[in-house]
N, C-alpha and C positions, 0 to 999 in steps of 0.2 A: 445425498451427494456422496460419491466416492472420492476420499481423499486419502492419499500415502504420505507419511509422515518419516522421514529419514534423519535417524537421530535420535535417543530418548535419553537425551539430556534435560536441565531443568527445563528451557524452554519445549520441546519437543512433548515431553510428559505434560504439560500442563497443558499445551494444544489437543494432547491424544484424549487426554480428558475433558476437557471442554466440550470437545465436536462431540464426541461421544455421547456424552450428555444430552447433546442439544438433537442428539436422534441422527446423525451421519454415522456414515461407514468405513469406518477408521482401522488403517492399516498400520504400524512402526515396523519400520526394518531398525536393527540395531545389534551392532557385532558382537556385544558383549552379550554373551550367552547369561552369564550369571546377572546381570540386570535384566535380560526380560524375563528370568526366569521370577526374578522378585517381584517388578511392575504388573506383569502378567496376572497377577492374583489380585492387585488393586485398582485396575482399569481393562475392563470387560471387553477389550476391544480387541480386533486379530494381531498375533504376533509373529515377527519372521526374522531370526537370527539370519544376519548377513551381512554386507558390503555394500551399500546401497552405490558404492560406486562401481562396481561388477555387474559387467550386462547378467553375467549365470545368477545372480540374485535378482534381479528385475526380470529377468525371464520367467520366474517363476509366482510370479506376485499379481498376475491378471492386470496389466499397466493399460492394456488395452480399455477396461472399462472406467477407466481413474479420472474423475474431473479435474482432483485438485491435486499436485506432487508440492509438496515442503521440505526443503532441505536447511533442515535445521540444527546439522551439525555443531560442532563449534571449532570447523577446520575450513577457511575458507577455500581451499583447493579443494576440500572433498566436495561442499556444496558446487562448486562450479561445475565439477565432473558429472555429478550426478544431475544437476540441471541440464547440463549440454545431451545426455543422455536420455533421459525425459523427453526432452522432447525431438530433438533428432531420431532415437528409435522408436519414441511412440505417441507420439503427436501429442501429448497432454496438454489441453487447453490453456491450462493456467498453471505454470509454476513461477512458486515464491522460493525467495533463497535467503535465509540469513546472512548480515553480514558482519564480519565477529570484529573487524579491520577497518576502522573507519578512510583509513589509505587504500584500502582495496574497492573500496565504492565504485570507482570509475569501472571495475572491471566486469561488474552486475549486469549485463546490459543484453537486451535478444541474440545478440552474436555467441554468445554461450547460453541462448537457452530461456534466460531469466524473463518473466513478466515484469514482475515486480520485486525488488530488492528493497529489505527492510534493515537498518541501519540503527540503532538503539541510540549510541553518540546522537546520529543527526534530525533522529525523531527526539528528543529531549533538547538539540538544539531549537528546535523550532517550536517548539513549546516554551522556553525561555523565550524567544523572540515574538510570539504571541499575547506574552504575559506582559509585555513593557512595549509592544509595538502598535503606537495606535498611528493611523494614516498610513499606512505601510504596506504592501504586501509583505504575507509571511506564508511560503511555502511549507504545506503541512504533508502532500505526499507525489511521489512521483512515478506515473505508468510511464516502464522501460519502452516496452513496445511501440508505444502509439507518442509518445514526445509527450505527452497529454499532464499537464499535472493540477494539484486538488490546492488551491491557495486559500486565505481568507485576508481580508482586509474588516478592519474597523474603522467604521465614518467618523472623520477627526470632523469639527464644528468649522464648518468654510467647503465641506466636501460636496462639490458639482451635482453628489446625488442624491442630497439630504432634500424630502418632500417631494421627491421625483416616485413616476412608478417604474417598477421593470424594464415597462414596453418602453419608455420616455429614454432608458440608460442609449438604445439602440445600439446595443452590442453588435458586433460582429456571429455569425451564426456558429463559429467554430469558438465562441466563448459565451459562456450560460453560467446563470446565477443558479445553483442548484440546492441554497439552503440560507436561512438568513433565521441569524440567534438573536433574541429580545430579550432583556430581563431573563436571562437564562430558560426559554423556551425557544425549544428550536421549532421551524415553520417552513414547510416544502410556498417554494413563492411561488406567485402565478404574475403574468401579465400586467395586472394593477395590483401586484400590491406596492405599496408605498413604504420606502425608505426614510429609514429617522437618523438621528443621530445616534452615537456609542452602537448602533445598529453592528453585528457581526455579521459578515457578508462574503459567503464561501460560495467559492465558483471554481468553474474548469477554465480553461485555459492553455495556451500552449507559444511557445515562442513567439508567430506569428499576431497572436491577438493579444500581448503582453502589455503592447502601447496604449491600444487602445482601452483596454482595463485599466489604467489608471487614468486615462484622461479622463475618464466616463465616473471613477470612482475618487482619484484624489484630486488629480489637478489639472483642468483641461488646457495648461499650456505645456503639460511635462512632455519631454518627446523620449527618446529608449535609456531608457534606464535601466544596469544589471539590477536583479535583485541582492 
């Protein structure tokens, strides 16, 4: 996978390393000359002194072949820029954008660009909320593009789905149970399998089949409730 990494700040360099690692073909743009002149010797991966908010620096960077663009600045207007830019001048599949401003959240969204917007604050909020939140939905991530987002709920004792199987929940088709934790083993579900209690129960979802996800998981009289 070809991915561009813009930024090689803490977060940014530990990305570059990782993919790297993990055998992807890892690009950083980053303005400061004298940092990539130092990182450049400790992460084997291509390097490109520049602006990643400047088309004349994306022009030169082969964006054309890039599956993945990360703007992981730590300027939320630079990230925005360079997102908007990604994929208005080069179609890139998938860009992720940091975001350093938990006030700036709303502004992460396909209108500039963004796939997916990653929020530090709000992903530790929901990790608090997971740790103390049982019978609940607790939103754990959110795809900008598609409204779609990654929830999990845990079966309180009274839950509509506790000794039911999958097929029994009869979800709606645009909401699917894509993952269910036991005893801290996690388990891709099928059709029959069956639901226990303290069971962790991560699913897609999206506005639309919000309702119906908790009726099916908490409380088959709940009607819309925000998260």
């Amino acid at each position: 996978m070809n991915v561009t990494i813009v930024g090689a700040g803490k977060v940014g360099t530990f990305l570059a390393m990782d993919l790297h690692e993990a055998g992807h073909n890892v690009l950083v743009i980053e303005r400061d000359e004298v940092l990539v002149a130092h990182l450049s010797h400790e992460i084997a991966c291509r390097w490109l002194v520049g602006d990643g908010c400047e088309l004349s620096t994306l022009a030169t960077c082969g964006l054309t072949e890039c599956d993945v663009l990360v703007a992981s600045t730590g300027d939320d207007e630079d990230n925005l820029v360079t997102a908007l830019l990604a994929k208005q001048e080069y179609a890139i599949p998938r860009v992720i954008a940091r975001v350093n401003h938990p006030k700036n959240h709303w502004l992460f969204t396909p209108a500039w660009g963004v796939d997916v917007a990653v929020s530090t604050p709000h992903l530790i909020s929901s990790l608090v909320e997971e740790a103390v939140s049982v019978g609940s939905i607790v939103r754990l991530l959110q795809f900008s593009r598609s409204g779609a987002r990654l929830v999990e709920v845990t079966l309180a004792p009274g839950s509509p789905a506790i000794d039911r199987t999958i097929e029994e929940l009869a979800l709606p088709r645009s909401a699917s149970v894509v993952a269910v934790v036991r005893d801290n083993d996690l388990a891709v579900p099928r059709g029959d399998t069956l639901l226990r209690e303290s069971d962790e129960v991560i699913c897609l979802t999206t506005d639309e089949t919000d309702d119906a996800l908790r009726r099916a998981l908490i409380d088959p009289t709940l009607s819309a409730v925000g998260d």
